[in-house]
C-alpha positions as CSV (number, residue, x, y, z in Angstrom):
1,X,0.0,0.0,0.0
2,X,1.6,3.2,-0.7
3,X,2.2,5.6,1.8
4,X,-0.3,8.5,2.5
5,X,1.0,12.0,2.3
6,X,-1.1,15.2,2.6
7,X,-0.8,18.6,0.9
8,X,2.7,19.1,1.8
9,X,3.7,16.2,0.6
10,X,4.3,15.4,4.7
11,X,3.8,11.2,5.8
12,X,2.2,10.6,9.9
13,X,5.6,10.5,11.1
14,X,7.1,13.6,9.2
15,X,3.8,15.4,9.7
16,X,3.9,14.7,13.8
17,X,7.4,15.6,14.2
18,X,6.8,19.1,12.6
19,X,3.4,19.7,14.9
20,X,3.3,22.0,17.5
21,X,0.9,21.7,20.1
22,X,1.6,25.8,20.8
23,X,0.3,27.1,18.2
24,X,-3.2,26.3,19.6
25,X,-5.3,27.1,22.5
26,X,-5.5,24.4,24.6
27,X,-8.2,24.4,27.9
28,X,-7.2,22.7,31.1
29,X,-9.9,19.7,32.1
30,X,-11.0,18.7,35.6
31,X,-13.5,16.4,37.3
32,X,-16.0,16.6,39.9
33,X,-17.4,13.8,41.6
34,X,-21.6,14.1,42.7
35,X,-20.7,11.7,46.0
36,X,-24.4,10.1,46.9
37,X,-25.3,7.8,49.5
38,X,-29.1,6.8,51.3
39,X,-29.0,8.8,55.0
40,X,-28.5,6.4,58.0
41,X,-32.5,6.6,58.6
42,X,-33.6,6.6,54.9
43,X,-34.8,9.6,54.9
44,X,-33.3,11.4,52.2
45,X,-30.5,11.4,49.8
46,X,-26.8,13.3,51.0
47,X,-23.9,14.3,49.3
48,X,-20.4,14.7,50.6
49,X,-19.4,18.2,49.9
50,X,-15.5,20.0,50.9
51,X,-14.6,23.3,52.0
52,X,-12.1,25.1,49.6
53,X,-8.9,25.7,51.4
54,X,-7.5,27.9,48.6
55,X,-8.2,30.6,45.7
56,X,-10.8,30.6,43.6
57,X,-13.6,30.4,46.6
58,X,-11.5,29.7,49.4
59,X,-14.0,28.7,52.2
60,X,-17.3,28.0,49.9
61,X,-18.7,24.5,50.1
62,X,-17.5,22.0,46.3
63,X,-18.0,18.9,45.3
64,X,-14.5,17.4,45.5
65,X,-12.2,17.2,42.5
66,X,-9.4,18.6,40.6
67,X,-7.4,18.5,37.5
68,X,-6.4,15.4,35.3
69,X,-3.1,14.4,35.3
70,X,-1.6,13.8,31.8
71,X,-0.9,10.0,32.6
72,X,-4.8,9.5,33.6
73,X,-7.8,9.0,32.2
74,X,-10.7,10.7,33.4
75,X,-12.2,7.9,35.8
76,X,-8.6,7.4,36.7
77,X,-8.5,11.2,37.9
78,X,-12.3,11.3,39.7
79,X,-10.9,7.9,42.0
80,X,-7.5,9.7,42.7
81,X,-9.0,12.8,43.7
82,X,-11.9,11.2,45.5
83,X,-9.4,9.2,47.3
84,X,-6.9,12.2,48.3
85,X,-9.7,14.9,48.9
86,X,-12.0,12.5,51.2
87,X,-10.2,9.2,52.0
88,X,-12.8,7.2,50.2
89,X,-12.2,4.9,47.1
90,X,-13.8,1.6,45.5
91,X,-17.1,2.8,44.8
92,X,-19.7,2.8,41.5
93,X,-18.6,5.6,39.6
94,X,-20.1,6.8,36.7
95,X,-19.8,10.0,34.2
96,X,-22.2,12.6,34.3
97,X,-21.9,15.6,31.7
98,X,-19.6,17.7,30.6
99,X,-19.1,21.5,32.1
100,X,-17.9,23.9,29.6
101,X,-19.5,27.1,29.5
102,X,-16.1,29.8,29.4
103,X,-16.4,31.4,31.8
104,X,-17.3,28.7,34.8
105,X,-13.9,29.1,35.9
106,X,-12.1,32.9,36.9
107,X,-8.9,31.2,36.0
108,X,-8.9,30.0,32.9
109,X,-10.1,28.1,30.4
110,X,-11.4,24.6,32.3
111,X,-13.4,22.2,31.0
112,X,-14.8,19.8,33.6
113,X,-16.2,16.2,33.5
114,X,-18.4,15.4,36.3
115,X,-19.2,11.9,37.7
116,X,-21.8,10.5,40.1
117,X,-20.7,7.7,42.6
118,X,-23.1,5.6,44.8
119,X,-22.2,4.2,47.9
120,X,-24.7,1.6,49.5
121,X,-26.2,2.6,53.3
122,X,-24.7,0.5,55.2
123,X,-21.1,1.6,54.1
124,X,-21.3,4.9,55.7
125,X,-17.8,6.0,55.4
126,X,-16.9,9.2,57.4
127,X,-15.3,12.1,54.9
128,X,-11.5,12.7,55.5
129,X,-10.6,16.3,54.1
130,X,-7.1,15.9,52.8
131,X,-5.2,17.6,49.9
132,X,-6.5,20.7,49.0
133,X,-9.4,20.2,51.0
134,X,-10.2,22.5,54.0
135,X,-13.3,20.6,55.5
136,X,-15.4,17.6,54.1
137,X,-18.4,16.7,55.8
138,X,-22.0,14.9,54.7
139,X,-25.0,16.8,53.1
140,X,-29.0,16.1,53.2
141,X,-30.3,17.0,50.4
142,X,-33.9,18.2,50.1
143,X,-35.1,18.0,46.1
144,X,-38.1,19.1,44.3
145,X,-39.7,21.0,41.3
146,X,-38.6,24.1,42.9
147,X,-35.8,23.9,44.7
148,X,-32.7,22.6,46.0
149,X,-31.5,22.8,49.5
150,X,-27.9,21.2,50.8
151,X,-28.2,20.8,54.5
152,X,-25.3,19.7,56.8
153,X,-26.5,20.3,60.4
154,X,-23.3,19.9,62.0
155,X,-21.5,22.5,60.6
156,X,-24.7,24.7,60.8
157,X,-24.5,25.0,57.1
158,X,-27.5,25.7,55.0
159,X,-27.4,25.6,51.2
160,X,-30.0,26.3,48.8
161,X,-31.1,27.0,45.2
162,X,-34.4,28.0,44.0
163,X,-35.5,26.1,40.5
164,X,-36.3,28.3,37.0
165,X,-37.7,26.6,34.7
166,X,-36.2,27.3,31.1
167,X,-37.0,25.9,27.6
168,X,-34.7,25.6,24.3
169,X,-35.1,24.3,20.8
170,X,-33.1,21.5,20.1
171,X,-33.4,20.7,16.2
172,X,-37.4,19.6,15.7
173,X,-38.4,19.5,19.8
174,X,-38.3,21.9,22.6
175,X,-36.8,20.7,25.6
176,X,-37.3,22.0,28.9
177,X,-34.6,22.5,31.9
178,X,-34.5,24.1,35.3
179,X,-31.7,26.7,36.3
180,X,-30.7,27.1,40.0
181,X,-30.5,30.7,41.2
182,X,-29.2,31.1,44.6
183,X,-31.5,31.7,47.7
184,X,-29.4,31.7,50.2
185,X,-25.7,33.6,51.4
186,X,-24.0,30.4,51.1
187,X,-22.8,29.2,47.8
188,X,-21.5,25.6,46.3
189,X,-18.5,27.1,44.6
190,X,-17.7,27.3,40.1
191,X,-20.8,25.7,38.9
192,X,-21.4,22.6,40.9
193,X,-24.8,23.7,41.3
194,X,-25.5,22.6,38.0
195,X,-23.9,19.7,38.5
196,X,-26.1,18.7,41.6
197,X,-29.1,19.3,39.4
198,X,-28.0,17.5,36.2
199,X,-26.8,14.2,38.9
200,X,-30.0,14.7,40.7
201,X,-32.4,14.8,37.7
202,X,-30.4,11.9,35.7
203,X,-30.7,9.6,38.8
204,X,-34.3,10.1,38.9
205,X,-34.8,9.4,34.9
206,X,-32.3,6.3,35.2
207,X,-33.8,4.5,38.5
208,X,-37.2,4.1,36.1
209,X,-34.6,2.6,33.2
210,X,-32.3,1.0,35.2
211,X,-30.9,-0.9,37.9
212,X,-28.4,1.6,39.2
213,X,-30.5,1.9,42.5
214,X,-28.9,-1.1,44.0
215,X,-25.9,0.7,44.3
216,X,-27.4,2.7,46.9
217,X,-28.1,-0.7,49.0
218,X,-26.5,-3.5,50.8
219,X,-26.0,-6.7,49.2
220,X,-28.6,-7.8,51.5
221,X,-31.5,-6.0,52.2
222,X,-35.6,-5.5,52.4
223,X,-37.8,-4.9,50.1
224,X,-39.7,-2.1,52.7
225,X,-36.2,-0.4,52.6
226,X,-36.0,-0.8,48.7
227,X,-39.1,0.7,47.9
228,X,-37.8,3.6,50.7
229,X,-34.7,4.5,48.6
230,X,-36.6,4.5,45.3
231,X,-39.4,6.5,46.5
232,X,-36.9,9.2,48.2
233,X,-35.0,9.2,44.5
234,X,-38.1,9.5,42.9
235,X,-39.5,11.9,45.3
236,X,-43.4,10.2,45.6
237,X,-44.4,7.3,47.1
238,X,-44.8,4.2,45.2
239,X,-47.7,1.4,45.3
240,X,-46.6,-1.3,47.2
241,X,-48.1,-4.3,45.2
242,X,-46.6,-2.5,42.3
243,X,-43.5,-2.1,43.4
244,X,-42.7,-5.7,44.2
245,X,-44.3,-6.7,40.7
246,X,-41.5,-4.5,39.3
247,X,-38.6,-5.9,41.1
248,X,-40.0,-9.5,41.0
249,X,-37.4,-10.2,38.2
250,X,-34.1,-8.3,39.5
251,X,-33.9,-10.0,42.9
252,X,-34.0,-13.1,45.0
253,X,-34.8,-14.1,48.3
254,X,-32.4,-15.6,51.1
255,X,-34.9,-17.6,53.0
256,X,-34.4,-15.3,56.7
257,X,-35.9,-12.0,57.8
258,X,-35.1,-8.9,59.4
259,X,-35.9,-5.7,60.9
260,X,-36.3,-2.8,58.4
261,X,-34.9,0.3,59.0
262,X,-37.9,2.1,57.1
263,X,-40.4,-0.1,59.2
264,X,-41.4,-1.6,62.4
265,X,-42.5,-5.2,61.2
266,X,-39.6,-7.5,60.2
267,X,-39.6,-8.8,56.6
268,X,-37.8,-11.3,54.0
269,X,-34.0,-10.6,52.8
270,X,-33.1,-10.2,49.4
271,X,-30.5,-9.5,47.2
272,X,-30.0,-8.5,43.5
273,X,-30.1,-11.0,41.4
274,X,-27.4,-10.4,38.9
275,X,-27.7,-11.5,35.2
């Protein structure tokens, strides 16, 4: 096969040796990691949040990340940094969206790629700040049509975003989005608000398509406290009856009951069933 030269009569090789990456813009890229887990009580959803020890927003409240090393990929970066800001590692991970408006960061160009990671309720690992990381401490979060409020009652910190709805063409169909506008003094730092939304809203689309939920439970658990964790994601309650019809084919039973934390009356064990 002959070998392929382009206008300048340049091969791969000759053509690579002569580029220069300088004579281009390039942006810097981070990631952000949306940290979720099912409080102790089931009573809602938190997030794991640190306090910025340095410049830009020293002291504001962030989801915890940072930028990608040149020998990483993106996952690689989200664990390294999840590990080094907050002592915790191992857990689902998955990406979320992509950040990029120009201005999201006073620094400089940065493009972000955020992730949301599940960790099951009965692993409920204590935040570590470390690295850059000031504070890092445990969220409730409090989710609806119209707002969204970050709670962490132990730091006496109070968090939250009123909901605007907004509405864009996209080629044939209109599609409608909600903007956060901040309520009160305290702010989540850059644009993590948006990120909290976009994780929050995707996780409530994907439950109803998917079977990510059981990455918010033990191995072993009840279907009382199932149903609990879906409806809190969801954010109504859900037919009983229903319910179990639905996750009929995902799990199995293990012949032994237990106490619920969502309920007084004890009731079968199950786990997923995987495929």
């Amino acid at each position: 096969m002959a070998e392929k030269r382009n206008a300048d009569g340049l091969n791969e090789a000759e053509f690579l040796a002569a580029y220069s990456p300088g004579d281009y813009e390039r942006p810097s890229v981070t990631v952000d990691v949306l940290l979720l887990r099912m409080k102790k009580d089931l009573s809602c959803l938190q997030t794991l949040l640190i306090r910025r020890r340095n410049h830009p927003y020293i002291g504001c409240w962030a989801l915890p990340g940072g930028f990608i090393e040149m020998n990483e990929s993106a996952y690689e970066s989200a664990c390294r940094e999840l590990k080094e800001e907050t002592g915790i590692d191992g857990i689902y991970l998955e990406q979320l969206y992509a950040m990029n408006q120009p201005d999201r960061d006073p620094r400089m160009r940065v493009i972000d790629i955020a992730y949301t990671g599940l960790i099951p309720y009965d692993e409920q690992k204590e935040a570590e700040a470390g690295d850059d990381a000031e504070d890092a401490g445990w969220f409730d979060i409090t989710f609806s049509d119209k707002k969204i409020s970050l709670d962490g009652a132990e730091r006496d910190v109070h968090i939250e975003y009123s909901l605007t709805e907004k509405s864009f063409r996209n080629g044939n169909i209109v599609v409608r989005n909600y903007v956060p506008k901040p309520v009160s003094e305290e702010r989540l730092a850059f644009d993590h608000s948006e990120i909290v939304l976009e994780g929050l809203t995707k996780l409530r689309n994907k439950v109803l398509l998917s079977d990510c939920a059981f990455n918010l439970v033990p191995k072993e658990f009840t279907l009382p406290d199932l149903q609990k964790v879906y409806e809190i994601i969801l954010g109504t309650d859900l037919y009983k009856a229903n319910f179990r019809d639905k996750m009929a084919s995902k799990i199995e039973a293990l012949h032994y009951v237990a106490k619920p934390i969502s309920g007084n009356r004890v009731a079968n064990v199950y786990r997923y069933k995987e495929s």
